[in-house]
KEKE-3310 file (N, C-alpha, C; in steps of 0.2 Angstrom, whole numbers, plus 5000, padded with zeros to 4 digits):
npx = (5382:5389:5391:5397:5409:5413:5413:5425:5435:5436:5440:5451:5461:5462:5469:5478:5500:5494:5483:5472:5458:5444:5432:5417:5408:5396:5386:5393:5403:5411:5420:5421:5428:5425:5433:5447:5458:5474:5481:5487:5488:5489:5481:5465:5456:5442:5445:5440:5430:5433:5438:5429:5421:5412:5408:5397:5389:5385:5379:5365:5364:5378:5390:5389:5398:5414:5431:5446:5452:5467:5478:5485:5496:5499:5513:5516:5516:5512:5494:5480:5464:5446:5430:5415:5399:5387:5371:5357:5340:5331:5339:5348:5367:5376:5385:5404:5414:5429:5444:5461:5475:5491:5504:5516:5524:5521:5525:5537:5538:5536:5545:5555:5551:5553:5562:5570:5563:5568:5575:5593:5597:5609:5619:5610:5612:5606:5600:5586:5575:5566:5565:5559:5559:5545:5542:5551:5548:5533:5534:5541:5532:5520:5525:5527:5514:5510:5517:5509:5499:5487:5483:5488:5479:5472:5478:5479:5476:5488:5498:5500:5506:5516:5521:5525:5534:5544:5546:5549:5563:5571:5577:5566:5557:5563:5564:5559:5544:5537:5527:5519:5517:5517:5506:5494:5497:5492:5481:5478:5478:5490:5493:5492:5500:5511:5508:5508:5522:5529)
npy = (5428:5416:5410:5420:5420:5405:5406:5414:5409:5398:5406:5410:5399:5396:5407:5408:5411:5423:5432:5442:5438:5446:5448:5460:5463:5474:5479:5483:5493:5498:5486:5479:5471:5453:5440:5436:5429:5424:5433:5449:5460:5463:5467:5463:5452:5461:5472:5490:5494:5499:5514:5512:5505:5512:5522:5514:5512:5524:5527:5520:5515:5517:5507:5489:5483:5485:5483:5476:5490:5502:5501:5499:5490:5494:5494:5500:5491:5491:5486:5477:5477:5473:5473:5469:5472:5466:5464:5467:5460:5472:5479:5488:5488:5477:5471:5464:5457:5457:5457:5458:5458:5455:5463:5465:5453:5450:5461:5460:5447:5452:5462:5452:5447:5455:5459:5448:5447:5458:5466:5466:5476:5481:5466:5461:5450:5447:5439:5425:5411:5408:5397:5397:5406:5417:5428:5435:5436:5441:5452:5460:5457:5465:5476:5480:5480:5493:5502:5501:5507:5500:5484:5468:5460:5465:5468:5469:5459:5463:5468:5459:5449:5457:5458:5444:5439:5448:5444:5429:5434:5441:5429:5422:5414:5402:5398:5388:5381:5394:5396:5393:5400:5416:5413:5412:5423:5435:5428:5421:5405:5392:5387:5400:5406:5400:5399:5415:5418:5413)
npz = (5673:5676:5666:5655:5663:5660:5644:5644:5650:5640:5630:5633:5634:5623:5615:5625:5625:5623:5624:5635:5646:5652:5663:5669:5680:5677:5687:5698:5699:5707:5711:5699:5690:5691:5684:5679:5666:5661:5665:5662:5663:5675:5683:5696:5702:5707:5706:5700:5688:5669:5661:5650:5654:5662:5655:5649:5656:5661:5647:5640:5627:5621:5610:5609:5605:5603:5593:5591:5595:5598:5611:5630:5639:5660:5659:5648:5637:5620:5617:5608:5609:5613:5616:5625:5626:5637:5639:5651:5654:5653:5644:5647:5652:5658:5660:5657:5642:5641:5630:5629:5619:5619:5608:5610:5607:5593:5586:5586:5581:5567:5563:5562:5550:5543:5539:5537:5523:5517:5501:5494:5486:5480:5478:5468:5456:5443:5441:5435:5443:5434:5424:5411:5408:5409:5415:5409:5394:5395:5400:5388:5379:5385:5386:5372:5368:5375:5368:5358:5362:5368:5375:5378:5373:5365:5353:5336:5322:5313:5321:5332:5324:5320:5333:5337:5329:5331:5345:5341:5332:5344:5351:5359:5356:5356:5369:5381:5384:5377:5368:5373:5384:5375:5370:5380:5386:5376:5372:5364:5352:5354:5341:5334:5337:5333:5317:5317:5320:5308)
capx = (5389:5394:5390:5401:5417:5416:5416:5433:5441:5437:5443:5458:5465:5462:5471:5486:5497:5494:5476:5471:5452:5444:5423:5416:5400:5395:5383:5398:5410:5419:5424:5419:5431:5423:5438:5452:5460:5479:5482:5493:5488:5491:5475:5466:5446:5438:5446:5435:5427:5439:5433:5425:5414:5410:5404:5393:5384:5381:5374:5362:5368:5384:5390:5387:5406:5419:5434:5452:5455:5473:5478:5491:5493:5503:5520:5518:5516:5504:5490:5474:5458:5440:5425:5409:5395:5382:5364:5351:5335:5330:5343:5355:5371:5376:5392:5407:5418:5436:5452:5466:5480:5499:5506:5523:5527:5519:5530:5543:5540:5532:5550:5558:5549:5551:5569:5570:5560:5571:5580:5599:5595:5617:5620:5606:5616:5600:5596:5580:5576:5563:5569:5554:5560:5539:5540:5554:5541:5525:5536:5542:5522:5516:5531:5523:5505:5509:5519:5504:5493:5485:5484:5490:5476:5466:5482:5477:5478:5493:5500:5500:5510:5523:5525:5526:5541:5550:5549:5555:5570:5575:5575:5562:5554:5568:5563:5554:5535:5538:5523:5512:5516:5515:5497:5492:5496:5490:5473:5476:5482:5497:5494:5492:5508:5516:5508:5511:5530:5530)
capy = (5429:5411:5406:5425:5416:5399:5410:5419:5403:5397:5410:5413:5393:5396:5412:5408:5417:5431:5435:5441:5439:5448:5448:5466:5464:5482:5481:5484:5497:5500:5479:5476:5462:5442:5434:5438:5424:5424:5440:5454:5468:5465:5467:5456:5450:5465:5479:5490:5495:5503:5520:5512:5502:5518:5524:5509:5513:5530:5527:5513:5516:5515:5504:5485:5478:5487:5480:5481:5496:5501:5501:5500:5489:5499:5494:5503:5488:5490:5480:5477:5477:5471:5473:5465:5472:5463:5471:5462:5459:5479:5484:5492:5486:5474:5465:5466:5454:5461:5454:5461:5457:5459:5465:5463:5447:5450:5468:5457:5444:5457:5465:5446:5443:5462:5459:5442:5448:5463:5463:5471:5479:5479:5464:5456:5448:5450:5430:5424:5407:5405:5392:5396:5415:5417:5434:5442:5435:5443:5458:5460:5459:5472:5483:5482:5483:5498:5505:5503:5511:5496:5479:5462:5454:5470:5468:5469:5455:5462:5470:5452:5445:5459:5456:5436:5440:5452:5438:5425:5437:5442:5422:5421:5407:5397:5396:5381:5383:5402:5398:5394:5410:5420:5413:5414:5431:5435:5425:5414:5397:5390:5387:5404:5406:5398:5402:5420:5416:5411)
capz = (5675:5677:5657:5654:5665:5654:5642:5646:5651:5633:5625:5635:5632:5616:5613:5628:5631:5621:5626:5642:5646:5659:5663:5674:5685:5678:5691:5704:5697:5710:5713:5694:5690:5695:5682:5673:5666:5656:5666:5656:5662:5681:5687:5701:5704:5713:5704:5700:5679:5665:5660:5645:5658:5666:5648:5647:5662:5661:5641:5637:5618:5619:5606:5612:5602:5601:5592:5591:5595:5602:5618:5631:5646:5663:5658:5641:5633:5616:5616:5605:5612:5610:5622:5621:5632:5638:5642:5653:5650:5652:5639:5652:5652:5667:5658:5648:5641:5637:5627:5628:5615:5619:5605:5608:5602:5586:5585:5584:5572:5563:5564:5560:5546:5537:5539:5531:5515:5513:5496:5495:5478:5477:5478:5463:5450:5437:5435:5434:5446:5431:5418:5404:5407:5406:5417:5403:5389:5399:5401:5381:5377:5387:5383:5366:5370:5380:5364:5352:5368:5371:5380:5374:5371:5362:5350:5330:5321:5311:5327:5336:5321:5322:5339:5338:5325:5334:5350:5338:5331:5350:5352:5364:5353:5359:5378:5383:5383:5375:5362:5377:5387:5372:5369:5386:5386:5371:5372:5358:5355:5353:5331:5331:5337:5326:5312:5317:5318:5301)
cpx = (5393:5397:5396:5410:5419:5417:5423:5436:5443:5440:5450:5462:5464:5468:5478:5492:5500:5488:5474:5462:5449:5434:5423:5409:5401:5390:5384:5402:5413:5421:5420:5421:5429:5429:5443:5457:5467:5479:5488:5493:5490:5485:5473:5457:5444:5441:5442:5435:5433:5434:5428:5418:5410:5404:5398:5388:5381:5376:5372:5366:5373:5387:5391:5396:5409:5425:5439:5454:5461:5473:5485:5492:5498:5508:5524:5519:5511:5501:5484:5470:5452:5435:5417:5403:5390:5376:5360:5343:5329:5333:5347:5361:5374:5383:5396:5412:5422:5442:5455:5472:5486:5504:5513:5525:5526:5523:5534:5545:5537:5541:5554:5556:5550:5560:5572:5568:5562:5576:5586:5600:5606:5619:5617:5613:5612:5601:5588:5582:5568:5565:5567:5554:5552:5539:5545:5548:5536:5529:5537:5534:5519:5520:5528:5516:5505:5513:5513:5499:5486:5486:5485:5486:5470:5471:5477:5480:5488:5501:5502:5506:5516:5525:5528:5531:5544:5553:5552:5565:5573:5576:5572:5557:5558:5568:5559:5547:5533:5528:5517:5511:5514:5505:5492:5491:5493:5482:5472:5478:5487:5498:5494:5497:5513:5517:5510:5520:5532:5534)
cpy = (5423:5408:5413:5420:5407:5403:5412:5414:5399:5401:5412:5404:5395:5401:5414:5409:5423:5434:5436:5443:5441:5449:5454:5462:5472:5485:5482:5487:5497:5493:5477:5469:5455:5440:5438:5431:5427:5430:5443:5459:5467:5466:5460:5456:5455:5471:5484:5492:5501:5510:5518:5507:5508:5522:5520:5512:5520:5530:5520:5509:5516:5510:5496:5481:5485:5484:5483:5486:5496:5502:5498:5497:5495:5499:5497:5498:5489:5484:5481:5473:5475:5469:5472:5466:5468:5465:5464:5463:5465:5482:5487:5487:5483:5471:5466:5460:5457:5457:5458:5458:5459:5457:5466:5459:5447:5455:5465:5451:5448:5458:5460:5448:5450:5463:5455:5443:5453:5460:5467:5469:5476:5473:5457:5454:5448:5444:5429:5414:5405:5402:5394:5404:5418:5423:5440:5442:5440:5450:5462:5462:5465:5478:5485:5486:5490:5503:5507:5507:5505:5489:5474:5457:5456:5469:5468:5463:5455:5464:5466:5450:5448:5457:5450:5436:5443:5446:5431:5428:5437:5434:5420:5413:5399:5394:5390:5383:5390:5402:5397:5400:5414:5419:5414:5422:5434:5434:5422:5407:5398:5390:5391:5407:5406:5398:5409:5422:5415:5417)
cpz = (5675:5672:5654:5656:5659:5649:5642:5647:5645:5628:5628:5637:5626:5612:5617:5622:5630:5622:5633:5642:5651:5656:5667:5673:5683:5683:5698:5703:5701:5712:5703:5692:5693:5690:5678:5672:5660:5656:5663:5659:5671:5685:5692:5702:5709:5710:5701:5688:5679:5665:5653:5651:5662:5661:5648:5651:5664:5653:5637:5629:5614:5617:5610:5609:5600:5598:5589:5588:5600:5608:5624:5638:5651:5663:5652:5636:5627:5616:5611:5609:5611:5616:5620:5627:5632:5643:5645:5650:5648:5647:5643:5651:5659:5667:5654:5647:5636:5635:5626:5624:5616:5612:5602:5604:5595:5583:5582:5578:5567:5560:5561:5550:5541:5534:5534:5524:5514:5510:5499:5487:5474:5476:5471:5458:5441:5436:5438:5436:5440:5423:5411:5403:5405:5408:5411:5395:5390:5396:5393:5377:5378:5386:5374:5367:5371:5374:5358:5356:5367:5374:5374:5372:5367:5357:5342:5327:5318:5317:5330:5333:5322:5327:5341:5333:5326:5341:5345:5336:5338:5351:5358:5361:5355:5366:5376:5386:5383:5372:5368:5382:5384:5371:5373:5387:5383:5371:5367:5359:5352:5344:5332:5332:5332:5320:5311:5317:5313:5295)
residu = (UNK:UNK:UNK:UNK:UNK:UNK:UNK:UNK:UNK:UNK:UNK:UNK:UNK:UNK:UNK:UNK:UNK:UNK:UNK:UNK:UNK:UNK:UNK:UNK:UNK:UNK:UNK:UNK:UNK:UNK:UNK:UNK:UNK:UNK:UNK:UNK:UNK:UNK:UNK:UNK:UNK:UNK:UNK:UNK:UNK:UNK:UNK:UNK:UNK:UNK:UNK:UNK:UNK:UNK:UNK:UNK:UNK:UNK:UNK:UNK:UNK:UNK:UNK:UNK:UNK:UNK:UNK:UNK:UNK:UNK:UNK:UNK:UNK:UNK:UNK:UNK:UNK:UNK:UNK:UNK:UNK:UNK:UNK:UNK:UNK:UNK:UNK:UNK:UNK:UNK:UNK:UNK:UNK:UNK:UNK:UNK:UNK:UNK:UNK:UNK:UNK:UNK:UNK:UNK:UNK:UNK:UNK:UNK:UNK:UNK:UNK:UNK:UNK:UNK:UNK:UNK:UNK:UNK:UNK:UNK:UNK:UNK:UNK:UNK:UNK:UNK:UNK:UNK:UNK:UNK:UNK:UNK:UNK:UNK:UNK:UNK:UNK:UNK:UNK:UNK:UNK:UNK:UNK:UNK:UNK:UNK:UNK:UNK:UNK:UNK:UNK:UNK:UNK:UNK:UNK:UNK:UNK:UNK:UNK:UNK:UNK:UNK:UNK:UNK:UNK:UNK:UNK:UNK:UNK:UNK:UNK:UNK:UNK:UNK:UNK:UNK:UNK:UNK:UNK:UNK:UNK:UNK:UNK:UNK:UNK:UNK:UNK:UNK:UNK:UNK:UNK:UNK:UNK:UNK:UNK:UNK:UNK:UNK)
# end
């Protein structure tokens, strides 16, 4: 139980102070708690086992890791959860080491950060922040490809040369490093570009 509490203290500096770490004595349910460290949920040393320690203790078998699964401390905060029993040297259950995760904070940047990456479609202006325009290129290929009903790099020889002559006419031969997009794409080199341009 003492090697269990370093335990919790280590994991509960580590994971401050969003993690709360609590050890049960399941060989004391009704005072189970010996530590809780980076308390969240309110509880206090001597309270007694959750009902999943109750579980343990009634079935040898019951699963030895449990992990984040959801949960909820008593002010209705969500929390993610992770419980870790610990059997003696009979295989009966005598211990448990539990994390509790709050959930808030995360909600939140979660909720920042979905905010910040939303686009506002009405306002695009339809430019491209790429110079070698390589993604209208990619895009003009596979608009073909997908015209002959296959892929840009199963293309026929004569099929390829069409399309390396239609990307020249639209002036797409004119971008800056066009010949090595199309090739890349394509799966050839660059001479055969060129030659196919011809």
């Amino acid at each position: 139980m003492d090697q269990l509490q370093q335990v919790a203290q280590g994991l509960a500096a580590t994971f401050a102070p969003f993690c709360e770490v609590v050890v049960h004595d399941l060989r004391d349910p009704e005072h189970a708690i010996v530590a809780i460290e980076n308390n969240l949920s309110g509880r206090a040393v001597g309270d007694p086992a959750t009902e999943l320690g109750l579980a343990r203790l009634a079935d040898d078998a019951y699963p030895q890791v449990l992990a984040n699964y959801p949960n909820r401390f008593a002010d209705g905060r969500r929390a993610k959860s992770t419980s870790v029993g610990i059997k003696d040297e009979d295989g009966r259950y005598a211990a448990a080491l539990c994390l509790n995760v709050d959930m808030t904070v995360f909600d939140g940047i979660g909720n920042v950060l979905e905010r910040f990456g939303r686009y506002d479609g009405a306002a695009a202006p339809g430019e491209s922040l790429d110079p070698a325009n390589t993604e209208g290129i990619r895009a003009r290929i596979d608009a073909f490809a997908a015209q002959q009903a296959t892929t840009p790099r199963a293309l026929r020889t004569e099929q390829r040369r069409a399309l390396v002559r239609q990307l020249k006419t639209q002036g797409f031969m004119e971008v800056r490093r066009s010949a090595e997009t199309i090739a890349d794409h394509l799966g050839v080199s660059r001479a055969t570009v060129y030659a196919d341009a011809k």
